[in-house]
N, C-alpha and C positions, 0 to 999 in steps of 0.2 A: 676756222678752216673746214672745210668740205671736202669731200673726195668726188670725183667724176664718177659718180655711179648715179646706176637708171634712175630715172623721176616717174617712168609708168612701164607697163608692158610689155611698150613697143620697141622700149631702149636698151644696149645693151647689158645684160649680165654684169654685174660688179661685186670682186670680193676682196671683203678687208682679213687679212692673215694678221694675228698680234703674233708678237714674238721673230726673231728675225737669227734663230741659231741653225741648227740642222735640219729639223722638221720644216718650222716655217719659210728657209731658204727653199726646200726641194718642193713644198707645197706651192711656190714663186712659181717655179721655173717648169714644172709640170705643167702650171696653166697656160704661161707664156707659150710654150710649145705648143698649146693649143688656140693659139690665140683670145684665150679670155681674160678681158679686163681683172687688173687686181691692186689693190695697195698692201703693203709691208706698214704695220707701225709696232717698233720697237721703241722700248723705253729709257735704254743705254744709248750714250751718243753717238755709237759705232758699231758697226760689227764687231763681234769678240765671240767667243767660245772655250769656257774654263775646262781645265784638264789638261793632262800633258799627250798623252796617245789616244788611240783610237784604231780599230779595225774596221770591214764591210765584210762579211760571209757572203758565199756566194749568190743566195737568194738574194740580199741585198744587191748585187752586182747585176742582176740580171732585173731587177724592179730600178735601178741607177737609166740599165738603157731601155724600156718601154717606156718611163718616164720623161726624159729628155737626154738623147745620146748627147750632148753637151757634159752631162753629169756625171757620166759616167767616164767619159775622157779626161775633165778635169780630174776628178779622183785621179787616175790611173796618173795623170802629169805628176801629181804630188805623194802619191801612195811609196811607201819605200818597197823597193825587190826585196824580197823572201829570202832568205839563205838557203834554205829547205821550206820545200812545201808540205812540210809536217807539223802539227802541233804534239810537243813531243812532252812529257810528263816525267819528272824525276821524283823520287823519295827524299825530301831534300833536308828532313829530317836523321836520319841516321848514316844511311850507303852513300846517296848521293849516286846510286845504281836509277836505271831507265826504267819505268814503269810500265807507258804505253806510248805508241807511238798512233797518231792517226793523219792520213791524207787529206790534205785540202784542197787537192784540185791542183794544175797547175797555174802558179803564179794567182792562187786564192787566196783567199783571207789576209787580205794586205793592212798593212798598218802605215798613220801616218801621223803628225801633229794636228789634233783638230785645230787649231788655227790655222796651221796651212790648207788643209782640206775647208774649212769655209771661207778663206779668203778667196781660194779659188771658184769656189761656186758664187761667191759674191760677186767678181766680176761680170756675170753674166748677165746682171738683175740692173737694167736700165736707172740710173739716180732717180730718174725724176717719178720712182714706184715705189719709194721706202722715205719714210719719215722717222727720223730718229729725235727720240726727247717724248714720247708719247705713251705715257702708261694710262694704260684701260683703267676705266673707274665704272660706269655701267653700260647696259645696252638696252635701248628701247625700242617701241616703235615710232617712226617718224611721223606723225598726222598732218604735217605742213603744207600736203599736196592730196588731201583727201578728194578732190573732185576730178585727178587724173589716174591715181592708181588705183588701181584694180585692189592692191595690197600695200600698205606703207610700206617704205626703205626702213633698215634697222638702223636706227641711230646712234653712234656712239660717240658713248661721253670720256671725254681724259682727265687726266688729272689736271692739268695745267688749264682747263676750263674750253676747251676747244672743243669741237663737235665734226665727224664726220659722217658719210651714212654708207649703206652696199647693202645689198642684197642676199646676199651670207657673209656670216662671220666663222673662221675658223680658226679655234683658240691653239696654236703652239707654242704655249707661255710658260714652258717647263714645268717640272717637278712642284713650283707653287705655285701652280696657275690661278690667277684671278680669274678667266674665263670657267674653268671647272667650277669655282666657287657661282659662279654667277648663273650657272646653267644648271646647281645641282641643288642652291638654297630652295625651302619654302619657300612657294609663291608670295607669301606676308613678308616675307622677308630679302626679296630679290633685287631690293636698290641697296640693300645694308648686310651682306649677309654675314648670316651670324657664327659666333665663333666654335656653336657646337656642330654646324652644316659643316662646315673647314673638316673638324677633326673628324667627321665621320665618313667621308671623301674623300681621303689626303693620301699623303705619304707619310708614312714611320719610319723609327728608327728598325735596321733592320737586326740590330746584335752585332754588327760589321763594322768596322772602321780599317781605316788603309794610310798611309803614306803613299806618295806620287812623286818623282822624282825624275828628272832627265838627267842623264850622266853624259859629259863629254866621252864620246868613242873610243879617246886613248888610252883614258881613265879605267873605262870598263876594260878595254881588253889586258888593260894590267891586271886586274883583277882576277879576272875570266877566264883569258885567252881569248883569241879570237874566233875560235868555233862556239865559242857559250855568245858571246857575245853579238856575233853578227845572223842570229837563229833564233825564232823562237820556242823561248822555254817556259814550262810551269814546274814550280818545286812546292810537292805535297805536305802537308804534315799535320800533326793533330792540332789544333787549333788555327791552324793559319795557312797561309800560301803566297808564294813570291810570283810573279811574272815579269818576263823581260822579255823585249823584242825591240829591235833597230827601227827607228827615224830619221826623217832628213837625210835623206840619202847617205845613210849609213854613218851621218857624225854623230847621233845621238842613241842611248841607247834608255828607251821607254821602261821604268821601274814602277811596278804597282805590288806593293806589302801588304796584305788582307793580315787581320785578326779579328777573331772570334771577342769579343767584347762581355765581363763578366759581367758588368752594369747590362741590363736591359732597357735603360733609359738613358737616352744622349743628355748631358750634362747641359750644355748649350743651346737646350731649345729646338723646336722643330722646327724653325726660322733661319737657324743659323748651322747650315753644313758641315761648314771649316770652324778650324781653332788653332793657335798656335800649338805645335808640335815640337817636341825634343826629339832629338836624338839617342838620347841615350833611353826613349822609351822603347823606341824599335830595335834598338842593340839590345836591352834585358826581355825582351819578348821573344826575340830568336835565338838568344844564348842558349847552346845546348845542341846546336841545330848544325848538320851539315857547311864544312868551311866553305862550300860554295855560296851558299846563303848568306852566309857570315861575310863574306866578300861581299856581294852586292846591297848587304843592309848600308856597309861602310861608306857606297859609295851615296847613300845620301847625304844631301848639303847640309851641315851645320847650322843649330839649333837661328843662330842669329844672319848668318850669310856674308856676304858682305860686299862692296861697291858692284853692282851689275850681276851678284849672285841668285839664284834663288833661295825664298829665306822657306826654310821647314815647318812644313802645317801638316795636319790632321784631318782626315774627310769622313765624314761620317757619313752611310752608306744606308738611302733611304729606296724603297722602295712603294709599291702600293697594296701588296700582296694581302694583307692584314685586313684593308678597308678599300678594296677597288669599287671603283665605280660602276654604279649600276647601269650605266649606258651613258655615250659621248654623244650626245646629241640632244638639244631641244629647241625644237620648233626649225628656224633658220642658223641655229649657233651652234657649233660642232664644238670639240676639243681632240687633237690629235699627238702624235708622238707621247712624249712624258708626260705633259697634260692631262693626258688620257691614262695612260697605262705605264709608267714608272717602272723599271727594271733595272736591277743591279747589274755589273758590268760581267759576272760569270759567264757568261755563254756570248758576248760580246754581240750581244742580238739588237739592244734596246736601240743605236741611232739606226739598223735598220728594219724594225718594226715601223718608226717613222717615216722611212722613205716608201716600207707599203702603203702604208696609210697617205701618205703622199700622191702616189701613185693611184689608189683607187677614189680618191676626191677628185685628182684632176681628169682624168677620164669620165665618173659622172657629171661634175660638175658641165666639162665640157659638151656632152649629153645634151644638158638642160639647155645651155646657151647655143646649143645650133634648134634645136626646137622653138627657144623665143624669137630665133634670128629668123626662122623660116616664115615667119608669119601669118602662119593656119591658122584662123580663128576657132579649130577643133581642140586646140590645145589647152591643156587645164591653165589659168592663171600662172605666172612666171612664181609668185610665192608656192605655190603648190605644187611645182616643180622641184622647188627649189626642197622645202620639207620632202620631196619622196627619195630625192638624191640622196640628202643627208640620213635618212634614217634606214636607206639600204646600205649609206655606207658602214654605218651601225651595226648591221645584220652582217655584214661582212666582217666586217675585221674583231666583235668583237671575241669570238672564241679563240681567234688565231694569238690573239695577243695577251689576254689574260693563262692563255698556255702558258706561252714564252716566261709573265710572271712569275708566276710558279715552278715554273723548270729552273729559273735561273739561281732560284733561292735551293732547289735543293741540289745541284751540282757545283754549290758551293757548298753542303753537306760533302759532296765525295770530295773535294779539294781539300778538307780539313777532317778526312776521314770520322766523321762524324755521325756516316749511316751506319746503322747498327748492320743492315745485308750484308756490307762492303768492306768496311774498315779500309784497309791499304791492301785487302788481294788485290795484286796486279789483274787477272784474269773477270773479275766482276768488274774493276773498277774500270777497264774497257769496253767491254758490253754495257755498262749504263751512261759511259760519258758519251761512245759512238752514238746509243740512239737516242742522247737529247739533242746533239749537235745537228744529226739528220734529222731529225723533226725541224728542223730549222730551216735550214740547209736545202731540205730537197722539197718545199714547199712548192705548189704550182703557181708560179706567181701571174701567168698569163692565161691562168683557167679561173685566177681569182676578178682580173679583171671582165672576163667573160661571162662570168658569175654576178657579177652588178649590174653590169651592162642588161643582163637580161630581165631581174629582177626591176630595174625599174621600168624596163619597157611594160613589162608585166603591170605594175602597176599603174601609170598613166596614159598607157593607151587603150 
């Protein structure tokens, strides 16, 4: 199998995205809006997206429409209404008293089922541009056409023995990405790479694990009431923290159980995320705790489940923070979203850190392919285009996103009172959560693109 991508020059621009979740969906459909050829090949036979909820912070909202107002619409079809546009903070450890309250805009920081949010965006992505069954094994360069390009095609090899080629690759292959591996091995080592290149680029374990649960609506608000229930809440306490917020238009109610982990090694491998889960491990971890807590532990699913139930697991909460990568980019092959920069779910940033990243790929990229299309014979070779795109996009996103990293790990310190500044004062512990949230939040996300955009003119003209 081959992809329709250039054979020299003069042809147009073609990019193969691995990975086909939230990154590599919005990396689609950004280019689409710009009309640049692309392929999707995912290694699952379908679209899927594991997890029960999911939010977009405003920055993400507003890089959703520079990117392709499509994306941002769909979102908004499937995002659940707010009860309060507050993200509001309880002690949920002893009072069950209000801590902090902070604004999120109106009708901001929406939540929804990442499955319904990428089904929706997957409608948009023409079939005949995604191949599913297709996991990366390597990338080379293509020498097949050495007497018409200027620069080979990058060839990639699959598992299944197939071959396609493009012109860049951009790896969105999550959290264990085989492209990360492949663009951060030794040179000696870049058809096989080795398993100490993995661990020293990777994801860790973070000290975190969680329970994830969807609760039918009427379930919760027996529990709850209906003001707990149809609102989002975080409930603080020394080791751990509960969050809930409405899905699916209000029949589901999104439950995410954070604990502090005394093991500092996940038991299962850094391969293997999940485990099966009891229930009665997240009932003796929060005994003691606030009966509102104690009500929404209850309502996760038992330990076994049962016909069409969901059955109870355990996530273990990896990030990159430990061992980030020293840059997402070599040569023509990028790596973006998780790929790139792994973020725990605290500050509810990491699926839109990938839609920046998104967003400023497809605007460079787009860039390069009206340059090959105009056909000035002043223009540096379409590979050397193509390297200056990708390693401004480098220069751009990467400070903004190894921030995010790090912020996320430590405002999961204030959720589990854990910083020694803060403990559970109400009044610090809003001054520090306000300014990691706005550091997020009020990012210039249309100075960021204006920021690449000129950086590469800088460079190749």
């Amino acid at each position: 199998m081959a992809c329709a991508g250039a054979q020299n020059d003069t042809e147009p621009l073609h990019i193969a995205i691995i990975g086909a979740g939230i990154t590599g969906v919005n990396v689609a459909l950004g280019l689409q809006a710009r009309n640049v050829s692309f392929t999707i090949y995912e290694r699952a036979s379908g679209f899927r997206e594991i997890g029960a909820g999911m939010g977009f912070s405003p920055n993400a909202e507003r890089a959703m429409a520079a990117l392709n107002p499509d994306v941002l619409a769909g979102f908004k079809k499937v995002a659940n209404p707010n009860g309060e546009d507050y993200f509001q903070w309880v002690d949920g450890h002893k009072t069950g008293e209000l801590i902090f309250k902070l604004h999120v805009g109106k009708s901001g920081f929406q939540g929804g089922r990442r499955s319904d949010i990428l089904e929706e965006w997957a409608k948009l992505i023409p079939p005949t541009t995604i191949h599913f069954n297709k996991e990366i094994d390597t990338i080379s360069d293509d020498d097949s056409h050495p007497s018409t390009a200027k620069q080979p095609l990058l060839l990639l090899h699959f598992k299944d023995g197939t071959t396609a080629t493009a012109d860049a690759v951009i790896g969105c292959d999550g959290i264990r990405s085989r492209v990360r591996r492949l663009i951060l091995s030794p040179p000696s080592s870049s058809s096989s790479p080795s398993s100490s290149s993995e661990s020293a680029f990777s994801a860790g374990y973070t000290g975190k694990f969680c329970f994830r649960a969807l609760a039918l609506m009427p379930d919760a608000i027996a529990a709850l009431g209906p003001y707990k229930a149809t609102t989002r809440f975080m409930y603080n306490g020394p080791g751990g923290h509960v969050i809930t917020y409405p899905v699916a238009n209000n029949t589901l109610l999104n439950i995410l159980a954070v604990l502090s982990d005394p093991d500092p090694v996940w038991p299962h491998g850094p391969h293997r995320h999940t485990a099966p889960g009891r229930k009665e491990e997240a009932v003796a971890a929060f005994e003691g705790w606030h009966a509102t807590v104690r009500g929404i532990v209850d309502l996760l699913p038992d330990d076994d489940g049962g016909p069409g139930e969901e059955v109870m697991e355990k996530w273990a909460l990896f990030d990159m923070a430990d061992h980030p990568a020293p840059g997402y980019v070599k040569g023509r092959v990028c790596v973006a979203g998780d790929a790139a920069h792994a973020a725990g779910p605290h500050l509810g940033a990491g699926g839109g850190m990938g839609i920046e990243d998104a967003l400023v790929l497809a605007a460079l990229l787009a860039d390069v392919a009206g340059r090959v299309g105009g056909g000035s014979g002043e223009q540096p070779a379409k590979g050397v285009l193509v390297k200056a795109a990708l390693e401004v996009y480098n220069e751009v996103r990467y400070g903004r996103t190894q921030d995010v990293v790090q912020s996320t790990r430590a405002a999961c310190d204030l959720f589990h009172w854990a910083d020694p500044a803060v403990g559970r004062d109400p009044e610090r512990f809003g001054r520090e959560i306000t300014a990691r949230f706005f550091r997020v939040w009020e990012y210039d996300v249309e100075g960021m693109v204006e920021e690449a955009l000129a950086r590469l003119d800088a460079r190749v003209s």
